[in-house]
C-alpha positions, 0 to 999 in steps of 0.5 A: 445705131437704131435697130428695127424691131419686127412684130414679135419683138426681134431687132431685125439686125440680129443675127437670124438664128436669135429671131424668134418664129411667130407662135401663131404662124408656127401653130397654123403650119403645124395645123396644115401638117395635121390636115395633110393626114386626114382623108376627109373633110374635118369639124372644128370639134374633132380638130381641136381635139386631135391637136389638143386645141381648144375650138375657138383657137381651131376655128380661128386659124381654118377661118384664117387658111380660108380667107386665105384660100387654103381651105374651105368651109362645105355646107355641112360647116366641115372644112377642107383643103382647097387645091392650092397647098399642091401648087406650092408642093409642085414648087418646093418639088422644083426648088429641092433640086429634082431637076439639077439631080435629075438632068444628067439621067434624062439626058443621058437617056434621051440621047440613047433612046432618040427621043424626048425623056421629060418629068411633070406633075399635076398642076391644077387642072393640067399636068406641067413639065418640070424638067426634060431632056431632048436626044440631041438632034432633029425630033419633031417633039414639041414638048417644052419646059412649063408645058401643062398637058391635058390631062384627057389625052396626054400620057403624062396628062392621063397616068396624074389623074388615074393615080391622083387621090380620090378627093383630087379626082371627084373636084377635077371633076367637079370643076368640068375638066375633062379626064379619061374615063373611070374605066380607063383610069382603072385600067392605068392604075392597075397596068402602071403606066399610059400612053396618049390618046391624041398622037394622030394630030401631031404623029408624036406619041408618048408612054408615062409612068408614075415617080414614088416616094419610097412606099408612098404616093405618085409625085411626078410622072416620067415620060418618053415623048418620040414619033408614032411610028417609034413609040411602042409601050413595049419599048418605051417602059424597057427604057422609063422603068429602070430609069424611074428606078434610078430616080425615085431613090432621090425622093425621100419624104423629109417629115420637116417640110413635105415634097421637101427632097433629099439625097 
């Protein structure tokens, strides 16, 4: 029997654990953990001598992560993250299991609250819902799973972008969409918490509040969706406070894969 050899020169019947990675894929993972550090954009000289490179290897691999749309070059010949590293975070968030963890939570509090108890992130220009739970009865909440909030108006919408960092920020902006004022983002920064601003089409509103990582940045918010008339910021932070207490235990950072989760 014949074997197919793979690029690297693994037999592709081999037992998994005896195939050797890529060097050169390993090196530009590693690079991305390097970028995933850094605040502001980076030149190739100072990039290569934070990893011991030399410049022609660094400037290979970014030209790479650029044609492949993970960085891009500025005019001052510096390069940055574009946006897309955080869709695939988003996914890596949904497949660890935070919503298999998290289901029994949001139901057991939506059905002793009334009203519908959801998590999200900021996906792009939208926040999407990843995970919710309904009160099990008749409630005129519309939200659904995969759902992307605005993020002018909507609670969930309005909390990912006031808490969002300040490169994520200014190219939001920079892109034309619409988000709630500097004054408003200030102001949910320091409260914690936000309500929506477009109950008055639909009599739904909705309070959001932040899920950490243990010492660390925002990576979800948590909502509680109910009628206008029942939804009072006073009631809704006594029901999502304890209950992003009891998640955010579940989202401990694995330095081996980043948004990786574990119990």
């Amino acid at each position: 029997m014949h074997s197919v050899t793979t690029d690297d020169g693994a037999a592709a019947d081999e037992p998994r654990r005896a195939t050797r990675p890529l060097s050169t894929a390993v090196k530009l993972l590693a690079l991305l953990d390097v970028l995933a550090d850094v605040d502001e954009p980076v030149r190739v000289s100072s990039l290569a001598r934070v990893i011991g490179a030399s410049r022609a290897e660094v400037h290979r691999q970014l030209v790479t992560l650029e044609a492949a749309g993970w960085m891009e070059q500025l005019p001052d010949d510096s390069y940055r993250l574009t946006l897309r590293p955080a869709h695939l975070g988003h996914t890596a968030l949904r497949q660890a299991g935070i919503g298999e963890r998290t289901a029994p939570m949001l139901a057991d509090t939506a059905r002793a609250c009334g009203d519908v108890v959801s998590i999200a992130v900021l996906d792009a220009a939208t926040a999407r819902v990843v995970q919710r739970a309904e009160p099990g009865r008749g409630l005129y909440a519309t939200l659904l799973l995969g759902d992307r909030l605005d993020l002018a108006s909507s609670a969930t919408g309005r909390l990912l972008c006031a808490l969002a960092d300040a490169r994520t920020a200014a190219e939001l902006e920079q892109a034309g969409v619409a988000l709630p004022g500097p004054e408003e983002r200030a102001l949910i920064r320091a409260t914690g918490w936000a309500t929506s601003t477009d109950d008055d089409a639909d009599g739904i509103a909705a309070v959001a509040v932040p899920l950490c990582r243990e010492d660390g940045p925002p990576v979800a918010a948590l909502s509680l969706h109910g009628p206008r008339e029942r939804i009072t910021a006073t009631g809704a932070l006594a029901v999502l406070r304890p209950l992003a207490h009891r998640i955010e235990p579940l989202l401990r950072l694995d330095s081996g894969a980043p948004f990786g989760l574990h119990g």
